[in-house]
Residue frames as qw, qx, qy, qz and C-alpha x, y, z in Angstrom:
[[0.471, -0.681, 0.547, -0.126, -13.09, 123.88, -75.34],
 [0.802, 0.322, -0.479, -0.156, -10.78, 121.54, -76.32],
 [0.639, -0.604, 0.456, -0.136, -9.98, 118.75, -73.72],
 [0.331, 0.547, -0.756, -0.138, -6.55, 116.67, -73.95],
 [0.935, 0.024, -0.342, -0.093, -6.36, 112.98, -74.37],
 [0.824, -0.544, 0.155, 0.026, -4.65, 110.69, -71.68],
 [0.763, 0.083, 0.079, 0.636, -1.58, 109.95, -73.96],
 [0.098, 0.714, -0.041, 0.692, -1.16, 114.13, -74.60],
 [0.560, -0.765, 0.099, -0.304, -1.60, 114.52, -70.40],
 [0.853, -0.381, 0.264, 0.239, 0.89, 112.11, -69.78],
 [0.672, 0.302, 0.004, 0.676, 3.63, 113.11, -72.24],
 [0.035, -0.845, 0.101, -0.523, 3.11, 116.98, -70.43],
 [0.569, -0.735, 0.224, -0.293, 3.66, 115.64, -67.37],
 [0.308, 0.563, -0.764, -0.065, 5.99, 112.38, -68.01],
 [0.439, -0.092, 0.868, -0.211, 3.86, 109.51, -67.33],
 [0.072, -0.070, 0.880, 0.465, 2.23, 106.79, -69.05],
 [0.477, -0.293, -0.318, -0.765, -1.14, 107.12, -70.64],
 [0.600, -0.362, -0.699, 0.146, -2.11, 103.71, -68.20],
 [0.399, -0.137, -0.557, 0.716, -0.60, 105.61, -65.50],
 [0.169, -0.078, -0.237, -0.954, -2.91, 108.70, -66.57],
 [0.682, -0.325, -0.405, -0.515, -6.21, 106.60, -66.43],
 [0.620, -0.249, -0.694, 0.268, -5.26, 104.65, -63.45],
 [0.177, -0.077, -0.330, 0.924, -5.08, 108.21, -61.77],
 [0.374, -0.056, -0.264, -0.887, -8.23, 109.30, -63.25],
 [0.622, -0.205, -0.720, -0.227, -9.87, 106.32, -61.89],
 [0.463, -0.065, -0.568, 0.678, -8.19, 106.47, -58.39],
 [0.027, -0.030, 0.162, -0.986, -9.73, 110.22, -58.50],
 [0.547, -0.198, -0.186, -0.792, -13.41, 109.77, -59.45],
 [0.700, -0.382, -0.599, 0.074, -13.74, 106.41, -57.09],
 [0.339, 0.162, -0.345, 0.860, -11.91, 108.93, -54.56],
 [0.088, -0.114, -0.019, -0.989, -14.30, 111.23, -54.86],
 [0.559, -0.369, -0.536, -0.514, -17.59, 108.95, -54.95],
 [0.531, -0.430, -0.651, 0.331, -16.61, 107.06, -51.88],
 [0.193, -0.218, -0.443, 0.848, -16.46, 110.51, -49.94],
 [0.566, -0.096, -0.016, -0.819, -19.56, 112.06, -50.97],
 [0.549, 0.060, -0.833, -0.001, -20.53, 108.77, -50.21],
 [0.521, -0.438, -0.615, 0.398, -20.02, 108.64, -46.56],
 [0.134, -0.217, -0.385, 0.887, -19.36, 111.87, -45.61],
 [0.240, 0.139, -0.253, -0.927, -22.31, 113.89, -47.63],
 [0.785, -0.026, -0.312, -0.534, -25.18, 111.12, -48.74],
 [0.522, -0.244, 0.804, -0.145, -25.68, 107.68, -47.38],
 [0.770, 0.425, 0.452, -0.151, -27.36, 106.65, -50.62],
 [0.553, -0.284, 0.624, 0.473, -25.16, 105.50, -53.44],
 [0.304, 0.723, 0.538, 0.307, -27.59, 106.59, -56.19],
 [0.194, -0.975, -0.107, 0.023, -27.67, 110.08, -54.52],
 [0.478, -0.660, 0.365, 0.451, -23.59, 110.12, -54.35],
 [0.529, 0.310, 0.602, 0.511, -23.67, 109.09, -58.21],
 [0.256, 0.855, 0.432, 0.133, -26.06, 111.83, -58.94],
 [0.124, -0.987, 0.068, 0.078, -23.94, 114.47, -57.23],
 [0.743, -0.286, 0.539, 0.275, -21.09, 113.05, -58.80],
 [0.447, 0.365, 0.630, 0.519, -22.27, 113.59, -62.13],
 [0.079, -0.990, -0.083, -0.085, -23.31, 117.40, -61.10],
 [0.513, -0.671, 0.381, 0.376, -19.44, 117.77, -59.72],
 [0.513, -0.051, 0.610, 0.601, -18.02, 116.30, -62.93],
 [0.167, 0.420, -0.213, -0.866, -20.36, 118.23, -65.20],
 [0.205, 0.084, 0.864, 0.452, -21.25, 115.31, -67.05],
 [0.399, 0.332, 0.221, -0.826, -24.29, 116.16, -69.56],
 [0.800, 0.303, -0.185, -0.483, -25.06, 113.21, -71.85],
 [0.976, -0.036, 0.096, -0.194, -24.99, 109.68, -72.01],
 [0.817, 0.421, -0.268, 0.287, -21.80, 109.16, -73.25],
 [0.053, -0.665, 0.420, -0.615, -19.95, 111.16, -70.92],
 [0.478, -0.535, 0.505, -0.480, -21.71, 109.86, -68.15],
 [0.970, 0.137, -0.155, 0.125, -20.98, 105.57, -69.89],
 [0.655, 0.451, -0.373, 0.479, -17.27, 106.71, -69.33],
 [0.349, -0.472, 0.601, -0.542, -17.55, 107.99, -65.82],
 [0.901, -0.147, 0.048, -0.404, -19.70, 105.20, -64.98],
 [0.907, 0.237, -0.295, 0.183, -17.06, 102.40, -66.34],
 [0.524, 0.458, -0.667, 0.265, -14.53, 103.97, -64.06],
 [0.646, -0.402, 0.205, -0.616, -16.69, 103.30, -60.80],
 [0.060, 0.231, -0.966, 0.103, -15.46, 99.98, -58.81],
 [0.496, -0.364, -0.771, -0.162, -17.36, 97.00, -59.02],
 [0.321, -0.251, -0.746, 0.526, -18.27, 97.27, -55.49],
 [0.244, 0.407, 0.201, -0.857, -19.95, 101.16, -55.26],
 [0.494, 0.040, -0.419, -0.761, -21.88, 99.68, -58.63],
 [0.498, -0.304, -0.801, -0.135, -23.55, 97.28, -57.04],
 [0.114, -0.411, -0.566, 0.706, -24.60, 99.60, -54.62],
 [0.186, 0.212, -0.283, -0.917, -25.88, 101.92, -57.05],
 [0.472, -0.010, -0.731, -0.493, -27.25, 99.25, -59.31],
 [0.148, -0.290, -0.903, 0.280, -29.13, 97.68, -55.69],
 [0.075, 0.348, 0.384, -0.852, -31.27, 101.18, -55.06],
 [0.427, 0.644, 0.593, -0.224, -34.70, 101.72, -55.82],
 [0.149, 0.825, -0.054, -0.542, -33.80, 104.73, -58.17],
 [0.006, -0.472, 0.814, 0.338, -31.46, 102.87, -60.19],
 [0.136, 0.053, 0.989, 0.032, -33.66, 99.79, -60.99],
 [0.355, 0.668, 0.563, -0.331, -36.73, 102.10, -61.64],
 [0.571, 0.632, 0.375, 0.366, -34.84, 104.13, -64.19],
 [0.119, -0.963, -0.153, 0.187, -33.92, 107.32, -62.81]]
């Protein structure tokens, strides 16, 4: 499978690569905060099923989801036993 790059996604559609990632950001902080509240109360647990939803399956993958996560839900994450023990 070949997946397309932010500047290729934005010239199909006619926005700017920025505009591309700022959307992609918008979407997966979207998406945490509502499994979030509506699904887990535990921010470790809303990552996890976050990273099941997105597919993600190695480290790298899941450095680049991770980076686009607002400060704010990582320091929730990064406050929970699970997170600070290693899981």
């Amino acid at each position: 499978m070949s997946f397309m790059t932010y500047d290729e996604i934005g010239a199909d559609i006619g926005i700017t690569k920025q505009a591309v990632s700022q959307n992609v950001k918008r979407g997966v902080n979207k998406v945490f905060d509502y499994i979030y509240t509506s699904i887990t109360k535990s921010p470790f647990d809303a990552l996890s099923m976050l990273v099941v939803f997105l597919n993600i399956d190695n480290h790298d993958d899941f450095t680049q989801m991770y980076k686009l996560i607002n400060s704010e839900s990582k320091k929730l994450i990064e406050n929970t036993k699970e997170w600070t023990r290693g899981y």
